[in-house]
Backbone as numpy.savetxt, mean C-alpha at the origin, in Angstrom:
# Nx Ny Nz CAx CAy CAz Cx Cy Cz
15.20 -12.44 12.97 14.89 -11.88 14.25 13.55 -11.17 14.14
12.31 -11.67 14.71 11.14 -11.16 14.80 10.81 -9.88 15.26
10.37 -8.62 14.61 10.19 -7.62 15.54 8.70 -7.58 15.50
8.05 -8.02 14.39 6.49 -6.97 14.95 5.54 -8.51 14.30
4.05 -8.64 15.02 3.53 -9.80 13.72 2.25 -8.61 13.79
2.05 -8.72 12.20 0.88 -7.85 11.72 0.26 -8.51 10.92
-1.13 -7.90 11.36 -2.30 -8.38 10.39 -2.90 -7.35 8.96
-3.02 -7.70 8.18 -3.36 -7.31 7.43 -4.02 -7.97 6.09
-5.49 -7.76 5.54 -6.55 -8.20 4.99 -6.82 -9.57 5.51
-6.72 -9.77 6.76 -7.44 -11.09 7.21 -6.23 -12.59 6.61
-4.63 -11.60 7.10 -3.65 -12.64 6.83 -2.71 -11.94 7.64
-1.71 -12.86 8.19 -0.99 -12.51 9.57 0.52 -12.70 8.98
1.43 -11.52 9.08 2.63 -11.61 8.40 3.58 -11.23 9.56
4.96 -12.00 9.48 5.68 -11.51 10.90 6.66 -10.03 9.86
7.56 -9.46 10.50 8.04 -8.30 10.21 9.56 -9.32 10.61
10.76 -9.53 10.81 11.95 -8.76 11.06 13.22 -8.75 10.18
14.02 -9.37 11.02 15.75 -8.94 10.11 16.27 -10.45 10.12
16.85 -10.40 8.87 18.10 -11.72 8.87 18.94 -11.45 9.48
19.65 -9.95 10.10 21.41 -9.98 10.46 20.81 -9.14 11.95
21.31 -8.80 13.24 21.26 -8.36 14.03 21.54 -7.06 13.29
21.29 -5.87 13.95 21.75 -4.37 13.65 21.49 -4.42 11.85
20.50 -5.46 11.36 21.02 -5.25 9.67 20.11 -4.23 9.46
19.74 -3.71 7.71 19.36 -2.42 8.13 18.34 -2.89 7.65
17.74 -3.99 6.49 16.70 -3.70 5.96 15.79 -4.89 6.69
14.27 -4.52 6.82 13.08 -5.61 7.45 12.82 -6.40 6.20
12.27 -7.25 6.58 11.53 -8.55 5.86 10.15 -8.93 6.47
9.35 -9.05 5.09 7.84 -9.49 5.74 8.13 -10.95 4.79
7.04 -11.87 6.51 6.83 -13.14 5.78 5.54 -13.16 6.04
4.82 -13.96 5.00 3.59 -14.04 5.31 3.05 -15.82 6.28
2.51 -15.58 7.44 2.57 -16.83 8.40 1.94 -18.00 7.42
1.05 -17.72 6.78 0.44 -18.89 5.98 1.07 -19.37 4.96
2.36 -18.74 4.53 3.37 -19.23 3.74 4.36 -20.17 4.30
4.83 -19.84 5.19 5.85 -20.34 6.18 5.53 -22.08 6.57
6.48 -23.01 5.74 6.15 -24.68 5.91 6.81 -24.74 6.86
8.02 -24.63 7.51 8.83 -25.02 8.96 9.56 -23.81 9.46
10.27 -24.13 10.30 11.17 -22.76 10.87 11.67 -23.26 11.98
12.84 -23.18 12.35 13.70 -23.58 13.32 14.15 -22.67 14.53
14.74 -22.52 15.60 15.36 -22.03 16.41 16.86 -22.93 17.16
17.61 -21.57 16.91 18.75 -21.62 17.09 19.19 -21.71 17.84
19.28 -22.92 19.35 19.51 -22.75 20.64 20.91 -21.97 21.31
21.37 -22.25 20.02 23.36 -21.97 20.38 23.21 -20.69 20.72
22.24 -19.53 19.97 22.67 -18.31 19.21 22.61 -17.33 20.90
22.86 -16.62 20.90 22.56 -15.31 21.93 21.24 -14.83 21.48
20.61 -14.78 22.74 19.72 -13.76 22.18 20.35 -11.90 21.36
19.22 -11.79 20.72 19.63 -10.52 20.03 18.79 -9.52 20.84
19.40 -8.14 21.09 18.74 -7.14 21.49 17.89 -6.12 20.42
16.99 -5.62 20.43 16.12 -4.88 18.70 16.91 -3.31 19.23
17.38 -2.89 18.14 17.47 -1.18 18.10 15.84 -0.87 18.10
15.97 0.43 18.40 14.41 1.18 18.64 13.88 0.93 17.29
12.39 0.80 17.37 11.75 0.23 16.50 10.35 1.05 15.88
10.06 1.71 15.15 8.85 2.36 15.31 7.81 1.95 13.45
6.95 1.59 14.14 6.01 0.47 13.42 5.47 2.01 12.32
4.68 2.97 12.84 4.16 3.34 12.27 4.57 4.46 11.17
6.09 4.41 11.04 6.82 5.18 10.12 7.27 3.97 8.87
7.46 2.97 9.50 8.01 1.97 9.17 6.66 1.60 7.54
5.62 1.62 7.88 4.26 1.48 7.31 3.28 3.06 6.83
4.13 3.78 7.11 3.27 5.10 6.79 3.35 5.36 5.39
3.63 5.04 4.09 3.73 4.98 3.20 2.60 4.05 2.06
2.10 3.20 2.98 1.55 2.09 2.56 0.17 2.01 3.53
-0.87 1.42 2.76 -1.73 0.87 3.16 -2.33 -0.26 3.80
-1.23 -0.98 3.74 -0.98 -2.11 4.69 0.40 -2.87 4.92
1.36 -3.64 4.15 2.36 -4.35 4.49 3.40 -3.79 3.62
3.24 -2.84 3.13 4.46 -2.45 1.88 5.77 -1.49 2.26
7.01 -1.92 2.16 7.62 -0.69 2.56 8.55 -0.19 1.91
7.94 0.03 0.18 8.69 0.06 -0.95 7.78 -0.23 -2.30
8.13 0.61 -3.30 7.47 -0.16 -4.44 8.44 -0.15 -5.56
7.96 -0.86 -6.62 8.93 -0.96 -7.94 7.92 -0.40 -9.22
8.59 0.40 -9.85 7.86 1.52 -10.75 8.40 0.46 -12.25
7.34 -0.59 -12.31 7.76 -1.47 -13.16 6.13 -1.86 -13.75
6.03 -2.28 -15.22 4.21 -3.17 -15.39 4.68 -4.35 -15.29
5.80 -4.72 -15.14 5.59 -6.27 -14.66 5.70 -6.84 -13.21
5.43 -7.93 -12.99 4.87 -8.52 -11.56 6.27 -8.38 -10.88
7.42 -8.50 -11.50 8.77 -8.17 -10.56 9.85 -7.29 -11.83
9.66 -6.42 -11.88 10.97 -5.63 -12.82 12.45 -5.71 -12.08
13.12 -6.72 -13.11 14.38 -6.93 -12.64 15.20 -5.41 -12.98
14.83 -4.79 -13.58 15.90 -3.80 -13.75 15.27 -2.54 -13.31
14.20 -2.25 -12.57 13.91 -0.92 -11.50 14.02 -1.52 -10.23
14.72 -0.08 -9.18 15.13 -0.17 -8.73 13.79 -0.28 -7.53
13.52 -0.66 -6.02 12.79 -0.53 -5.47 12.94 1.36 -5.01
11.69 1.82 -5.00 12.02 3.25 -4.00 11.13 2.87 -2.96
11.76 4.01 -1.67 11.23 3.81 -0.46 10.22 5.16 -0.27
9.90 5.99 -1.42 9.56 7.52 -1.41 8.33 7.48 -1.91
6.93 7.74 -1.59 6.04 7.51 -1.98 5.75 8.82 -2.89
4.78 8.73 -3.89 4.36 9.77 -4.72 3.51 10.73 -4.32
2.74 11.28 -5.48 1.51 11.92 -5.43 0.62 11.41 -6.79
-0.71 10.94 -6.01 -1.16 10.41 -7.21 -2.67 11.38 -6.71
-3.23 11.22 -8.06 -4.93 12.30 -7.59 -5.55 11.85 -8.66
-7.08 11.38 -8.39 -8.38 11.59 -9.39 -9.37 11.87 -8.55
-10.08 12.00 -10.14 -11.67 12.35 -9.54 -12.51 10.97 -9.49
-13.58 11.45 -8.90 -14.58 10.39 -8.16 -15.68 10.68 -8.23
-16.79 10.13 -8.86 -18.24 10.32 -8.89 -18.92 8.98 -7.89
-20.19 9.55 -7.68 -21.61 8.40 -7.12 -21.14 7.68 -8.28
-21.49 6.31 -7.96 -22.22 5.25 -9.35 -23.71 5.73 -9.45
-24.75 4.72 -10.08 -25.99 4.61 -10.31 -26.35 4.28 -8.46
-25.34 3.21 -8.39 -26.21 2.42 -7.16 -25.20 2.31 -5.69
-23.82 3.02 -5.92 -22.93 3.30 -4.49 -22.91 4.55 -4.14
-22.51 4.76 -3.15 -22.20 6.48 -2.82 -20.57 6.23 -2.76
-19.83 6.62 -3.80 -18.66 6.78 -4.08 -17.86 7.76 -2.69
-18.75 8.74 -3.15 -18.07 10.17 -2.36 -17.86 9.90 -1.03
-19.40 9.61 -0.26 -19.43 9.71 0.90 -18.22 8.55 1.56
-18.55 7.35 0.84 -17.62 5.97 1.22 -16.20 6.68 1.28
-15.82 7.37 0.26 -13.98 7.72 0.30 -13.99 8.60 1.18
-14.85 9.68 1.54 -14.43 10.66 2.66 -14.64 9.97 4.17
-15.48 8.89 4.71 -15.72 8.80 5.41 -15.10 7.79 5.83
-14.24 6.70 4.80 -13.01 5.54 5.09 -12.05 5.97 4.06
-11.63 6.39 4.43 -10.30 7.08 3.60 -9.16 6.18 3.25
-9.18 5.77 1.82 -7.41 5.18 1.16 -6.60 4.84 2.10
-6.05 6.71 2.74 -4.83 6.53 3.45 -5.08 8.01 4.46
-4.10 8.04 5.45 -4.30 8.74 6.11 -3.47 10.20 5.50
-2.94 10.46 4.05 -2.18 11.13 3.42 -3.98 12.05 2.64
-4.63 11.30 2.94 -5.99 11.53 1.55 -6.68 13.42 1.76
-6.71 13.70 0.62 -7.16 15.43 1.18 -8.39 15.48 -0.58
-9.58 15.87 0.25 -10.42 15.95 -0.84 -11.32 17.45 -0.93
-11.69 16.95 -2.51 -11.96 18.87 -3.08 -13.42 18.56 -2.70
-14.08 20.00 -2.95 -15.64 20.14 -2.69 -16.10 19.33 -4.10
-17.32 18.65 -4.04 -17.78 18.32 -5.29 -18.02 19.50 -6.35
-18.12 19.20 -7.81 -17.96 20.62 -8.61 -19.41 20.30 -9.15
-20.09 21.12 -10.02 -20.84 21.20 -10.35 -21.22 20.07 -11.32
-20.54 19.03 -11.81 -20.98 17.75 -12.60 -21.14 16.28 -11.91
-20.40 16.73 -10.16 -20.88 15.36 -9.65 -19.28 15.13 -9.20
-18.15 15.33 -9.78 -16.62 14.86 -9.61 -15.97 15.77 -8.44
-15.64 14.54 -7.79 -14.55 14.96 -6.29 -13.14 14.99 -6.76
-12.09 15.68 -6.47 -10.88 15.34 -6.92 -10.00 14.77 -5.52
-9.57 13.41 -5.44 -8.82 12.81 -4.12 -7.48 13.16 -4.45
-6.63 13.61 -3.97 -5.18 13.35 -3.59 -4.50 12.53 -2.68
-3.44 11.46 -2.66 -3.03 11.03 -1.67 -1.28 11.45 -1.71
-0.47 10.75 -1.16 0.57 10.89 -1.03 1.26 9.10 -0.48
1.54 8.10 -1.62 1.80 7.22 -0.74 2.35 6.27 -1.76
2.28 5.16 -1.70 2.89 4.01 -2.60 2.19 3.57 -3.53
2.24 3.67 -4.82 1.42 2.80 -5.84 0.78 1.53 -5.27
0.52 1.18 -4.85 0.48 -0.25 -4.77 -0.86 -1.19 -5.13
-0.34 -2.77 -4.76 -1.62 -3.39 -5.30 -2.75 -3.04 -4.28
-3.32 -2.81 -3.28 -4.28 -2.60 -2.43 -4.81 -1.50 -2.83
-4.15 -0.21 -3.14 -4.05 0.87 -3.82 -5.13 0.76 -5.41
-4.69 -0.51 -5.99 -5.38 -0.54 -7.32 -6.35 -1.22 -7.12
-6.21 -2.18 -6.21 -7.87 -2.65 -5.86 -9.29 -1.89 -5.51
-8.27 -1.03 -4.57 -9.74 -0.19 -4.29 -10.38 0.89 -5.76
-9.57 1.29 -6.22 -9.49 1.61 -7.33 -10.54 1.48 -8.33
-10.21 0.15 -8.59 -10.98 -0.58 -10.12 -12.22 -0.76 -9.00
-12.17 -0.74 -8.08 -13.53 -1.70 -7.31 -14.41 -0.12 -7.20
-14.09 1.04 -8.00 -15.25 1.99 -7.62 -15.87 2.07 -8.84
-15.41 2.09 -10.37 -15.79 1.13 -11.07 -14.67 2.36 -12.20
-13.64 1.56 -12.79 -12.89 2.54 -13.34 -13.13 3.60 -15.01
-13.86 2.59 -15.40 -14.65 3.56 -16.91 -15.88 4.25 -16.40
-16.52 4.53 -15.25 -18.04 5.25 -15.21 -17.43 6.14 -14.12
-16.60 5.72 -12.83 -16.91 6.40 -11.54 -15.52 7.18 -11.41
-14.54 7.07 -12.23 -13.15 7.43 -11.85 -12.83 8.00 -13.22
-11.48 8.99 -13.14 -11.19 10.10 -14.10 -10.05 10.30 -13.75
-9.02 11.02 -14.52 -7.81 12.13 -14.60 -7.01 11.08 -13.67
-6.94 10.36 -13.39 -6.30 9.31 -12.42 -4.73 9.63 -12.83
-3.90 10.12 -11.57 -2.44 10.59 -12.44 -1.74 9.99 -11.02
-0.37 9.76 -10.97 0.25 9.56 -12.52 -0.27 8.84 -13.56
0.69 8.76 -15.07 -0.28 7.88 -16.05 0.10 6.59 -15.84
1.67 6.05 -15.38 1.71 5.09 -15.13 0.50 4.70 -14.22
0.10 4.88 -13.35 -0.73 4.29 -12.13 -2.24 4.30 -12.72
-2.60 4.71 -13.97 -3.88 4.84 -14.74 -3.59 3.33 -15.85
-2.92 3.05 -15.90 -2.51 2.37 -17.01 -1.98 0.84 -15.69
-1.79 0.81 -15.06 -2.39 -0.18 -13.76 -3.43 -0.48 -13.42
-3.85 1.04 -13.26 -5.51 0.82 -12.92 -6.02 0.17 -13.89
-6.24 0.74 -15.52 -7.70 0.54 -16.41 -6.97 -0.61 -17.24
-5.46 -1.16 -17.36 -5.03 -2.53 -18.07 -4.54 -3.48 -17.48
-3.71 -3.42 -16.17 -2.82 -4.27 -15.86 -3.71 -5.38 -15.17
């Protein structure tokens, strides 16, 4: 049962439920999807109230859950729905403006940043889901020259190996 179709990084994923009233959502991604049928017999279904932006406030784009695992699916952690607290510091490169770019497009809307200190390092805090979008932006500020103290350690050890 379809409730929401969202875009996200320039790929279009629908949102809903396998069971009427079931409790948990499902994302599919549309460019995955080879066929799909409709059920003429079925009743239509009515949606309980629906609210998108709680649903996604955790995440930076399609996530509504993570698994505190280094492998690509840990069969034995559990998913949580509770996002963390993760914080580093942030310098200029030679040739980006680090600082200005993170204060002025911010991670997440959780993001709260310190005054620069006297060596050049911002300290970011967020509040939200590990995730892969999360580590992209990450490594992409450049993780041995421009980034520091990156905590938790699991989520440093994502960042600078996985």
């Amino acid at each position: 049962m379809p409730y929401l179709l969202k875009e996200h990084n320039k790929r279009w994923y629908v949102v809903g439920k396998r069971e009427v009233m079931g409790e948990e959502f499902y994302i599919y991604a549309l460019d995955r999807i080879i066929s799909a049928a409709y059920d003429f017999e079925k009743e239509l279904f009515e949606r309980e109230e629906f609210h998108t932006q709680s649903l996604f406030s955790n995440s930076m784009g399609i996530f509504m859950s993570w698994n505190n695992s280094d492998m690509k699916y840990g069969p034995k952690e559990k998913e949580s729905k509770d996002p963390i607290n993760i914080s580093f510091k942030v310098r200029d490169g030679d040739k980006f403006d680090n600082i200005y770019y993170l204060t002025t497009n911010k991670i997440h809307h959780t993001q709260k940043e310190s005054k620069v200190d006297d060596d050049g390092w911002m300290k970011i805090t967020l509040k939200m889901f590990p995730e892969a979008d999360l580590i992209r932006v990450l490594r992409g500020i450049g993780v041995r020259r421009n980034l520091k103290d990156l905590k938790p350690p699991f989520l440093k050890k994502w960042v600078e190996e996985l």
